[in-house]
N, C-alpha and C positions, 0 to 999 in steps of 0.2 A: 650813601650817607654824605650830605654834605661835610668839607674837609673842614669848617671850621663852626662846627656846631656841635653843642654839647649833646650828645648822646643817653638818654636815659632808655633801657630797655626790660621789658617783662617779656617773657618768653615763656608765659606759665599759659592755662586755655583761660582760653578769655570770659567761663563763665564765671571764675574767680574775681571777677574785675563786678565790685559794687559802687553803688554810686560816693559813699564816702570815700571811698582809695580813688576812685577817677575823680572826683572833685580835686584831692592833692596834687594828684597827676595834674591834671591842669592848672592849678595852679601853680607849680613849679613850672609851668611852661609859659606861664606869663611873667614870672618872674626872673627868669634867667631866658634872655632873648636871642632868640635862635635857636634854641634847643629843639632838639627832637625826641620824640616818643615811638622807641621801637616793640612793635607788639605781634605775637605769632598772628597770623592769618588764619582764623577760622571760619572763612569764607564769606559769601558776599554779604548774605544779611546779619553778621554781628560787625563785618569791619562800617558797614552802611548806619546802625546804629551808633556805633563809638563814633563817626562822622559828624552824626547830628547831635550828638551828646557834647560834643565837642565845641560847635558852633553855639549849642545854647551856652555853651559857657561862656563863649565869646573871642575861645582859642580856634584859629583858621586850621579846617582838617586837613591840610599839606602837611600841616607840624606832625601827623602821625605816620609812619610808615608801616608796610605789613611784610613780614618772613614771609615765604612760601616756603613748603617745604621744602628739605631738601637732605642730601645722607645723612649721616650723624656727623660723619667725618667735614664734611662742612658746617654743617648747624654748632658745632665745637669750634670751629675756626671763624666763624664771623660772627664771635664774642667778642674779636680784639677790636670789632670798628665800634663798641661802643663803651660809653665807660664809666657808669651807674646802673646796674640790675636791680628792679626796685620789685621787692618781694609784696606780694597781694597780700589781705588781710579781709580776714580775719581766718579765711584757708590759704595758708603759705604754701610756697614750692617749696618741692620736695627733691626730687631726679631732677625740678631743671635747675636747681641751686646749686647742688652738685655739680651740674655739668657748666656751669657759670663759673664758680672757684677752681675745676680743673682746667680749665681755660685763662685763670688768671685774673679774671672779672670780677671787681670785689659786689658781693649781696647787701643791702640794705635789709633788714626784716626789723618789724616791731613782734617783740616777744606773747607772744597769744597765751591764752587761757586753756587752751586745751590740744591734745598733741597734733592735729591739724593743723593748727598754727604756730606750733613750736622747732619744725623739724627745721628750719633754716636757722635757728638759734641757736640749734646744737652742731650744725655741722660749722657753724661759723666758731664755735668755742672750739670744735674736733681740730678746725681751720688756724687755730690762733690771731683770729680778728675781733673779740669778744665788743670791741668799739664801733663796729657795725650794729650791735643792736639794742633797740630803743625798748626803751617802755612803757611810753605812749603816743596815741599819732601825731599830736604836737611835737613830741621830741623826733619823733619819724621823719616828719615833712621839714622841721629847722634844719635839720643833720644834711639830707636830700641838698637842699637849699646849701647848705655851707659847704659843701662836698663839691657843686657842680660849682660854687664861685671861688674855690680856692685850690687851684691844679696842682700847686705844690703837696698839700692836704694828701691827696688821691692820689698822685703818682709813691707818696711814702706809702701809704696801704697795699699800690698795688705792687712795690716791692716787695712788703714784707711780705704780700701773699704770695708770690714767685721765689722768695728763700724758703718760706714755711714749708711748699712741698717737698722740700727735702726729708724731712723731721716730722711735722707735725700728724697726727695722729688720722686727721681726716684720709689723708692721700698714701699710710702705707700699709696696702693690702696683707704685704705678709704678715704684719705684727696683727691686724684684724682677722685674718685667717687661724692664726696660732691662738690667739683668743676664741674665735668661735668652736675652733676642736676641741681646747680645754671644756669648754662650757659644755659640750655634747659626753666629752668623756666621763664629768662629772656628773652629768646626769647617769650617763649607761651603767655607773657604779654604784648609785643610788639605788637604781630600778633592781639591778643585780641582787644587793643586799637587801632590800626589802622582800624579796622573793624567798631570801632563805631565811627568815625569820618569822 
């Protein structure tokens, strides 16, 4: 990544990526100059089409970069070189939102209609960054837009999302462990008691 280029990355598959959210996307890229768009690498002929999709827009496809893969344990670690995840629409991430916020990366997501497009809206309320998400793609792509031209802005989010894992409900397993056993116990008591009546 270049060292002085805004960073905006989706790490979600690429066949999530419609043409309204990649119109945004590039438009944030002509807006904020030098930025880049980090996008997983789903091999040659979809990074080949996001190429020419690119160019008809009239964004130079150097501004996009491609993941390869790579362990998890690195795929989690080179979250920190970039610093806007911008969640697809109208099928949001999911595991890789998660794996964004455990890494400290704050998510962008516009809140969906239905729960494929809702799960990064929850993890981001689980998160305590409820100011991540929008609710509509206007307010999506201004926020996008104000986020990457105001670093003070982002460096405050991505502190508090670096204190929040201490606390906040998204990142502590054991309280969602002790939860999920209650919910199974309460069942198994249910089921018990209906059997003897």
């Amino acid at each position: 990544m270049p060292d002085d280029s805004f960073v905006f990355c989706s790490f979600s598959n690429n066949w999530k990526i419609n043409p309204p959210i990649f119109d945004i996307w590039m438009r944030l890229l002509r807006d904020v100059p030098g930025s880049t768009l980090w996008l997983k690498d789903s091999g040659d002929l979809a990074a080949g089409n996001l190429r020419r999709e690119a160019v008809a827009r009239g964004i130079n496809p150097q501004r996009r970069v491609f993941a390869r893969h790579v362990p998890l344990e690195k795929h989690i670690a080179r979250h920190a070189l970039a610093d806007l995840f911008l969640d697809t629409l109208p099928y949001g991430a999911h595991a890789t939102a998660t794996d964004a916020l455990w890494s400290g990366l704050p998510v962008l997501t516009r809140l969906g209609e239905v729960y494929a497009g809702r799960v990064a809206a929850s993890l981001l309320t689980a998160a305590g960054l409820p100011e991540l998400i929008t609710r509509t793609v206007e307010e999506y792509e201004a926020t996008a837009l104000a986020l990457a031209r105001d670093p003070g802005r982002l460096k405050t989010i991505r502190e508090k999302l670096a204190a929040n894992r201490a606390s906040a409900p998204l990142f502590d397993t054991k309280r969602f462990t002790r939860g999920l056993e209650a919910v199974y116990e309460t069942m198994l008591k249910e089921k018990t008691q209906n059997r003897s009546t």
